[in-house]
C-alpha positions as CSV (number, residue, x, y, z in Angstrom):
1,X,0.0,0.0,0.0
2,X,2.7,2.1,0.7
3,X,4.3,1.5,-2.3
4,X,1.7,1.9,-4.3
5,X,0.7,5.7,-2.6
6,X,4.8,6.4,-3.1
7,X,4.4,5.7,-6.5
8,X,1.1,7.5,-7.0
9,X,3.2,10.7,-5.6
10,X,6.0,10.4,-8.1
11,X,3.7,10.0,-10.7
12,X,1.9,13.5,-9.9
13,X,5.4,15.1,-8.6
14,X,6.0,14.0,-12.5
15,X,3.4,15.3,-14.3
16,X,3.3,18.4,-12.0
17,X,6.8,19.0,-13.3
18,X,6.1,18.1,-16.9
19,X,4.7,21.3,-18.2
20,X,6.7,24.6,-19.2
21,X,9.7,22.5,-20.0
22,X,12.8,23.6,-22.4
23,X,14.7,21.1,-24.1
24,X,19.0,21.4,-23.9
25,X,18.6,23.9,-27.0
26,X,16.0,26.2,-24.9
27,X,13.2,25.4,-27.4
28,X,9.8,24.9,-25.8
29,X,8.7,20.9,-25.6
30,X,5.0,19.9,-24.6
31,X,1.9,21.4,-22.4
32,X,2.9,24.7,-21.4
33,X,1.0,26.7,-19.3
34,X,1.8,30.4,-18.4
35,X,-0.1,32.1,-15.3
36,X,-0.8,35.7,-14.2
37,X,0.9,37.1,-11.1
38,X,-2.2,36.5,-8.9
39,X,-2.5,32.6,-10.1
40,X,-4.7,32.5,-12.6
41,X,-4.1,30.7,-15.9
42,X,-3.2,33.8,-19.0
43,X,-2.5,30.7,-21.7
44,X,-2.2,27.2,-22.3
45,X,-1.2,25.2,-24.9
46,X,1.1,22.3,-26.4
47,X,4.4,23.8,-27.9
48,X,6.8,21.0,-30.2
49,X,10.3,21.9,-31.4
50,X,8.9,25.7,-29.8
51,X,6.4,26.1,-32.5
52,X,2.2,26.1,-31.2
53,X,0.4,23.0,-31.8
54,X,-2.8,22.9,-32.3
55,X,-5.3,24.7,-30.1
56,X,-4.6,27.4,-27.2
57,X,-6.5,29.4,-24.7
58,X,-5.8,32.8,-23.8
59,X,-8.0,34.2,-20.6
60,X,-8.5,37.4,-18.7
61,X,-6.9,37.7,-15.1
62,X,-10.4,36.8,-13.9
63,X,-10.7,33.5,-15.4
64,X,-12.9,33.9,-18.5
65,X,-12.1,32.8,-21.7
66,X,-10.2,35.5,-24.1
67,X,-9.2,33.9,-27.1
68,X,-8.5,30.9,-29.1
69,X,-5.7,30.2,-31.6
70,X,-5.0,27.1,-33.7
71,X,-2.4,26.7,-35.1
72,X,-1.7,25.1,-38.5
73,X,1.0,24.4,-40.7
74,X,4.2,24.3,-38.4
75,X,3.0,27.3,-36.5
76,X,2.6,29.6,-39.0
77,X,-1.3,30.3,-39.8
78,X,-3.1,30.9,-36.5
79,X,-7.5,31.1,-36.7
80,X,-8.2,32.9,-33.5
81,X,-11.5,33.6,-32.2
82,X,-11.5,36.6,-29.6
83,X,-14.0,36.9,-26.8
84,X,-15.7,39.3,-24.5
85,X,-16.1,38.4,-20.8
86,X,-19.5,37.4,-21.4
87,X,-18.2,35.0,-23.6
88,X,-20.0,36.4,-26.7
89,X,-17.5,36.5,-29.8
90,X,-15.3,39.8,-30.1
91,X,-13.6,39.4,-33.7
92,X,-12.5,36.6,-35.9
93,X,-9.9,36.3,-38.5
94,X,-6.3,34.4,-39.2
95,X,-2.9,35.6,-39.1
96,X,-0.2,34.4,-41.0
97,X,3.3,34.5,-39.3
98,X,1.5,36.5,-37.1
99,X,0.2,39.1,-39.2
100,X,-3.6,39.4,-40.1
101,X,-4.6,37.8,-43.3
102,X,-7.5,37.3,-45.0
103,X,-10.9,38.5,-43.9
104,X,-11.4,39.9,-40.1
105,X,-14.8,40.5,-38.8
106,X,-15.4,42.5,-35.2
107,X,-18.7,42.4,-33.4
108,X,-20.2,44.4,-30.4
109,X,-20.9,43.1,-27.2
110,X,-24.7,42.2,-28.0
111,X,-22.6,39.9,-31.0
112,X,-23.3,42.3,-34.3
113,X,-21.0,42.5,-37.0
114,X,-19.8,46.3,-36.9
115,X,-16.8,46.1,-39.1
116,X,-15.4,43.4,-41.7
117,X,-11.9,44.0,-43.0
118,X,-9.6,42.3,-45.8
119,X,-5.9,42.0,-44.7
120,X,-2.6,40.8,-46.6
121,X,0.5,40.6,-44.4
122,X,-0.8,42.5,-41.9
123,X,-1.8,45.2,-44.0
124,X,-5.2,46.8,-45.1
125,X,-6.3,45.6,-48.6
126,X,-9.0,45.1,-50.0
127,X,-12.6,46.2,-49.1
128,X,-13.7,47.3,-45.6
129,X,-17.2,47.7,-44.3
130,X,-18.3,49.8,-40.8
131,X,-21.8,48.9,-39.5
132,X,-23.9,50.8,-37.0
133,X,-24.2,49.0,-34.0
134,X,-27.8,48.2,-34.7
135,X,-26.0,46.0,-37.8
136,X,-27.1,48.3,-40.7
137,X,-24.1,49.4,-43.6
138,X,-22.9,52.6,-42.6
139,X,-19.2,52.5,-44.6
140,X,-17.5,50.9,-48.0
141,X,-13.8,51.6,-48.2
142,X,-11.3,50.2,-50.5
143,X,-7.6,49.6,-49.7
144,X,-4.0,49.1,-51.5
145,X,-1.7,48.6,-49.2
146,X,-2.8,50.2,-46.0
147,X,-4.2,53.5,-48.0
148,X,-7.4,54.1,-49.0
149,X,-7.6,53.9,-53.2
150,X,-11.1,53.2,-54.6
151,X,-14.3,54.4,-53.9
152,X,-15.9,55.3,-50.7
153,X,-19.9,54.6,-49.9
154,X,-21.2,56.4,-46.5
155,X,-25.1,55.7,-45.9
156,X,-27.5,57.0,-43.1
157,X,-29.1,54.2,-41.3
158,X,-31.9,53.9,-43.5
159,X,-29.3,52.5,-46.0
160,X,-29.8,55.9,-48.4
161,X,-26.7,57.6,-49.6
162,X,-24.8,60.0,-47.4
163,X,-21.5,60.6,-48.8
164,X,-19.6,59.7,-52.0
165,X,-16.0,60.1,-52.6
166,X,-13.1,58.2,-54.1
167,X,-8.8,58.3,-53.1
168,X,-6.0,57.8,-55.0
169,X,-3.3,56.2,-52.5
170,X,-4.6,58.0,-49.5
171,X,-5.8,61.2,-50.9
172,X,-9.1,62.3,-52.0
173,X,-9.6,62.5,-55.7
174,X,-12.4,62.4,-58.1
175,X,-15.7,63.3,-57.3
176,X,-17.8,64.3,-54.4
177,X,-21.3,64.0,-53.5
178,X,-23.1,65.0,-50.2
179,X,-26.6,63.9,-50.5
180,X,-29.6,64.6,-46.8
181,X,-31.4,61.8,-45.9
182,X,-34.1,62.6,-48.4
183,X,-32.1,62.1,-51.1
184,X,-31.4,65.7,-52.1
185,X,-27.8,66.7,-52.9
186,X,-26.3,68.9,-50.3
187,X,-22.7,69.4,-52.2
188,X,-20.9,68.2,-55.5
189,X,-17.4,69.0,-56.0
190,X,-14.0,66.9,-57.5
191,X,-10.9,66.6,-56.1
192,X,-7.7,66.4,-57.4
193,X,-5.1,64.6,-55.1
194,X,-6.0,65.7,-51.7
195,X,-6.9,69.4,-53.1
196,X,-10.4,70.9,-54.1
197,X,-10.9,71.6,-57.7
198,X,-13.4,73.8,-60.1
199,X,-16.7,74.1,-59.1
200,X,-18.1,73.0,-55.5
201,X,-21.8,73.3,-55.7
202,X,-23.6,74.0,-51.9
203,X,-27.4,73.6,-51.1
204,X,-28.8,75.1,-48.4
205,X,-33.0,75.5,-48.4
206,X,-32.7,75.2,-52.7
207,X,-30.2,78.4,-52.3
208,X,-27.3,77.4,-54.4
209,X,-23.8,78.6,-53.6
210,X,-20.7,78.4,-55.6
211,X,-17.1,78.6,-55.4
212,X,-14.1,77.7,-57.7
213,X,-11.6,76.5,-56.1
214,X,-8.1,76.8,-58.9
């Protein structure tokens, strides 16, 4: 009997010790299991040759779940799932060598899409959408490489047009168009690289204004 509780203790002493452990090259082998300074578990997770296997859990300092990562392809594509403390979803999306990739999508608390995002190696590209927090489209943007380059769509809540607008590379240029939420235009004008051009057309009570801008 007293062999067998001797042995019993080893075998916890053992397994107690078997997590966080580096091999004689200092690379991170098995469950590891990192904790916050008043106890509580920040992440967990199953480390080979020091690259992530699989999935791991991230948590708040009071114990609720944060995120999710798993890994894929020798560590280097991570789908994580982020989390409010109420355990409803926060944002989704992959990186890749930890850089965003691909699509990202954030909800509010109350779990309503309020902005999608397309990334490439950690950058902006590709179309972006803003929602109100009620889940109606409020903003289309286009991006090239982490500047805006394409047209821009803003819409009241009652999805009619607000504003329209296009950049080149970050700066405004093209046309303009600021419509009310009856669909009446409020201003016209064009751009040209960042600067206002010719003739900007304002509305005010069907009083027309004008300025040329050179």
């Amino acid at each position: 009997m007293r062999l067998l509780i001797s042995l019993i203790l080893v075998l916890c002493t053992f397994i107690s010790f078997s997590q966080n452990i580096k091999d004689l090259n200092g690379l991170k082998q098995g469950v590891w299991e990192v904790r916050y300074d008043n106890g509580s578990i920040r992440y967990e997770g199953v480390f080979k040759d020091d690259i992530e296997q699989g999935i791991f859990r991230f948590y708040y300092m009071s114990g609720q779940l944060q995120a999710t990562k798993a890994f894929s392809l020798q560590g280097q594509v991570a789908r994580t799932h982020i989390y409010y403390k109420n355990g409803n979803i926060r944002a989704s999306g992959v990186y890749v060598n930890k850089l965003k990739d691909s699509v990202w999508n954030y909800f509010n608390i109350d779990n309503i899409l309020i902005r999608s995002e397309e990334y490439k190696n950690g950058i902006l590209n590709g179309e972006a959408r803003t929602y109100y927090e009620t889940g109606e489209l409020f903003i289309i943007q286009k991006w090239v490489d982490g500047l805006e380059h394409g047209d821009f769509i803003k819409y009241f809540i009652d999805k009619e047009v607000h504003i329209k607008k296009s950049y080149h590379k970050g700066l405004l240029h093209g046309d303009y168009m600021n419509y009310d939420p009856e669909g009446n235009i409020v201003v016209t004008g064009k751009y040209l690289f960042g600067e206002k051009v010719g003739e900007w057309r304002y509305y005010s009570n069907n009083v027309l204004d004008t300025v040329i801008y050179e």
